[in-house]
C-alpha positions as a printed NumPy array, in Angstrom:
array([[ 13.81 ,   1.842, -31.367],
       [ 10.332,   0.587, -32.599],
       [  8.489,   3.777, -31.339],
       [  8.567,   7.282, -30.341],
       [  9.126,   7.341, -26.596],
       [ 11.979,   5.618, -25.048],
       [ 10.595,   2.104, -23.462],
       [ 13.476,   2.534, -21.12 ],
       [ 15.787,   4.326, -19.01 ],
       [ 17.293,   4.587, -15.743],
       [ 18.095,   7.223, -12.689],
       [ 20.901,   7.588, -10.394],
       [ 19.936,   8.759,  -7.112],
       [ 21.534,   8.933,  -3.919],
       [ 18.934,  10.012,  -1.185],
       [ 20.21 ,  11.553,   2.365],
       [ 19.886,  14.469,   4.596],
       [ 23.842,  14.835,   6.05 ],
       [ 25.927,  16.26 ,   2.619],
       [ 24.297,  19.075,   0.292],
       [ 23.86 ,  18.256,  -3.074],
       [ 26.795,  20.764,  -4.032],
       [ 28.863,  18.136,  -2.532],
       [ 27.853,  15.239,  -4.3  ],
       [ 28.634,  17.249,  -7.73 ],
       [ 32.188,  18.149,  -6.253],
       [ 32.237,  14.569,  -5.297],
       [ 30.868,  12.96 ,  -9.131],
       [ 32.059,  16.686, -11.177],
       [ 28.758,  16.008, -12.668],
       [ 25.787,  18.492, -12.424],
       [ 22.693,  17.134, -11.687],
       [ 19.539,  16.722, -13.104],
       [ 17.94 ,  16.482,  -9.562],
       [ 18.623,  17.593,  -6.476],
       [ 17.107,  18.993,  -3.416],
       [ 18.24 ,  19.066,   0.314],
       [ 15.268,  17.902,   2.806],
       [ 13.097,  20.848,   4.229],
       [ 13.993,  23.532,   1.329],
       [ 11.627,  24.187,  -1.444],
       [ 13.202,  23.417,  -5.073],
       [ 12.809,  23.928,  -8.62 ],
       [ 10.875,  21.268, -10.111],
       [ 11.363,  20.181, -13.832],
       [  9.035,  22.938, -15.434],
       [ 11.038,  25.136, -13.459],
       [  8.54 ,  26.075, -10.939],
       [  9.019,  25.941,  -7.214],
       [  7.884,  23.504,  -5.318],
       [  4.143,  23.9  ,  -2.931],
       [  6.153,  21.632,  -0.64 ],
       [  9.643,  21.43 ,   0.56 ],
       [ 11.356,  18.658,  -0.196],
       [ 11.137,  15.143,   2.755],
       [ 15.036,  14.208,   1.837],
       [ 17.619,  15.36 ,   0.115],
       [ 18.131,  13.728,  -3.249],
       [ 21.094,  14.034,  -5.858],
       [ 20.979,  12.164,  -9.399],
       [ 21.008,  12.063, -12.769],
       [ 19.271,  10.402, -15.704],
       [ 20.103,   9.111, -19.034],
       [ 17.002,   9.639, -20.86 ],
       [ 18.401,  12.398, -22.732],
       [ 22.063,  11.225, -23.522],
       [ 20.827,   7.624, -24.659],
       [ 18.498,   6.318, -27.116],
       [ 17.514,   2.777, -26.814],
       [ 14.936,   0.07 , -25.268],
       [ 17.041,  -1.62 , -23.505],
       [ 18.499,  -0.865, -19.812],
       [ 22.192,  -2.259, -20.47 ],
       [ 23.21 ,   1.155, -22.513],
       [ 21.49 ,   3.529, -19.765],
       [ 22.762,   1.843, -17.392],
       [ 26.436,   1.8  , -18.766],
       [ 26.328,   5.468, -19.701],
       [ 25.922,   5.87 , -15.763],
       [ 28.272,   3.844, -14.458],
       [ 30.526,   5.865, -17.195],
       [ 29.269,   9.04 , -16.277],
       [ 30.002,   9.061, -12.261],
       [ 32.883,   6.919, -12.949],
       [ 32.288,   3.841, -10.872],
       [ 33.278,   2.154,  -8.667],
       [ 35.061,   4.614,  -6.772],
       [ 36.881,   2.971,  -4.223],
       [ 35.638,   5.911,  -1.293],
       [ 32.066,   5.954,  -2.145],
       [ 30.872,   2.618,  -0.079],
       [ 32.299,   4.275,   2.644],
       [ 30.62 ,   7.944,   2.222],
       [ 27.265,   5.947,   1.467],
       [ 27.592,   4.426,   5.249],
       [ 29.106,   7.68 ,   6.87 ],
       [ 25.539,   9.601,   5.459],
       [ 23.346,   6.884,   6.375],
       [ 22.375,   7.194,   2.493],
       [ 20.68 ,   5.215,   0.367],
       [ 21.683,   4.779,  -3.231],
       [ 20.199,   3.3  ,  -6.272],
       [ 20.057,   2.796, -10.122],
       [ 15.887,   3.162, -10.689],
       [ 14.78 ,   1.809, -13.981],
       [ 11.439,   2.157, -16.076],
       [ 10.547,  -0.435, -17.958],
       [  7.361,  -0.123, -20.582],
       [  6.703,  -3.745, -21.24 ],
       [  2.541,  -3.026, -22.21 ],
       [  2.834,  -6.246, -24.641],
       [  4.486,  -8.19 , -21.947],
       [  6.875,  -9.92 , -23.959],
       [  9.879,  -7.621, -22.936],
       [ 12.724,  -8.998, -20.321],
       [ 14.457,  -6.618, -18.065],
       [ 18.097,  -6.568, -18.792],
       [ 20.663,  -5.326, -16.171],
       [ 23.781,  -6.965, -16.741],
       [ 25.101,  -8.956, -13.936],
       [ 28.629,  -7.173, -13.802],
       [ 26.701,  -4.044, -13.5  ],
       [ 24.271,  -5.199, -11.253],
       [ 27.156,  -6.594,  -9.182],
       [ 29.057,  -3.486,  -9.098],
       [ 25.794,  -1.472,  -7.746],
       [ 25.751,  -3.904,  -4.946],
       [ 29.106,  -3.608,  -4.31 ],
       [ 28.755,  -0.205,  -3.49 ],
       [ 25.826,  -0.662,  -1.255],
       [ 23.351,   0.243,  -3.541],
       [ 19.984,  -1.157,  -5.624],
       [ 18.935,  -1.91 ,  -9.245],
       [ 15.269,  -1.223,  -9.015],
       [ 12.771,  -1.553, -12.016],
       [  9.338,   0.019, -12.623],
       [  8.112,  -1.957, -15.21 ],
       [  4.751,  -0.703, -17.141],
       [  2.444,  -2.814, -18.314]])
């Protein structure tokens, strides 16, 4: 990596207000490192609790802090890995909650010369399952 923070990484998240998020970690057997159901308060990442409760219930995880690299294609593959997809149920539990699902991705691109890249198996596979590849690129 040419610098000190990552330049990118990616988030799992599967927003909905039918299943708590204890059973979407039955469901993946992996913990997350979000989750909230919609009108409770939660912890937020400096381990506070929230002013607000939370508009929708969120589960996901991230892979800033398993991989280090620039690029999407390894953050992206470690999730994919990690919640072992595609699970031939999940399509159908995705349309049963009314969820939505996506892979979110930052991008830091400040010199402008850096190109997004989500391989088109994996981006396939997302879609596949009903859900998004979405990139917030920084500039």
């Amino acid at each position: 990596m040419s610098s000190k923070h990552q330049r990118a990484h990616a988030t799992f998240a599967i927003y909905q207000d039918v299943e708590p998020p204890e059973f979407w970690t039955a469901y993946f057997g992996v913990k997350p490192d979000i989750s909230a159901v919609k009108g409770e308060r939660r912890v937020t990442p400096s381990g506070k609790i929230s002013d607000f409760p939370a508009r929708v219930g969120v589960w996901g995880i991230k892979s800033q802090t398993a991989i280090r690299s620039d690029s999407l294609e390894p953050h992206l593959r470690y999730l994919v890995e990690r919640l072992a997809l595609p699970r031939p149920d999940l399509r159908a539990i995705i349309e049963r909650t009314s969820a939505r699902m996506r892979f979110f991705c930052y991008w830091d691109n400040e010199t402008g010369e850096r190109v997004p890249d989500v391989p088109d198996d994996i981006r396939a596979l997302i879609e596949s399952l009903g859900g998004t590849v979405e990139i917030d690129e920084y500039r």
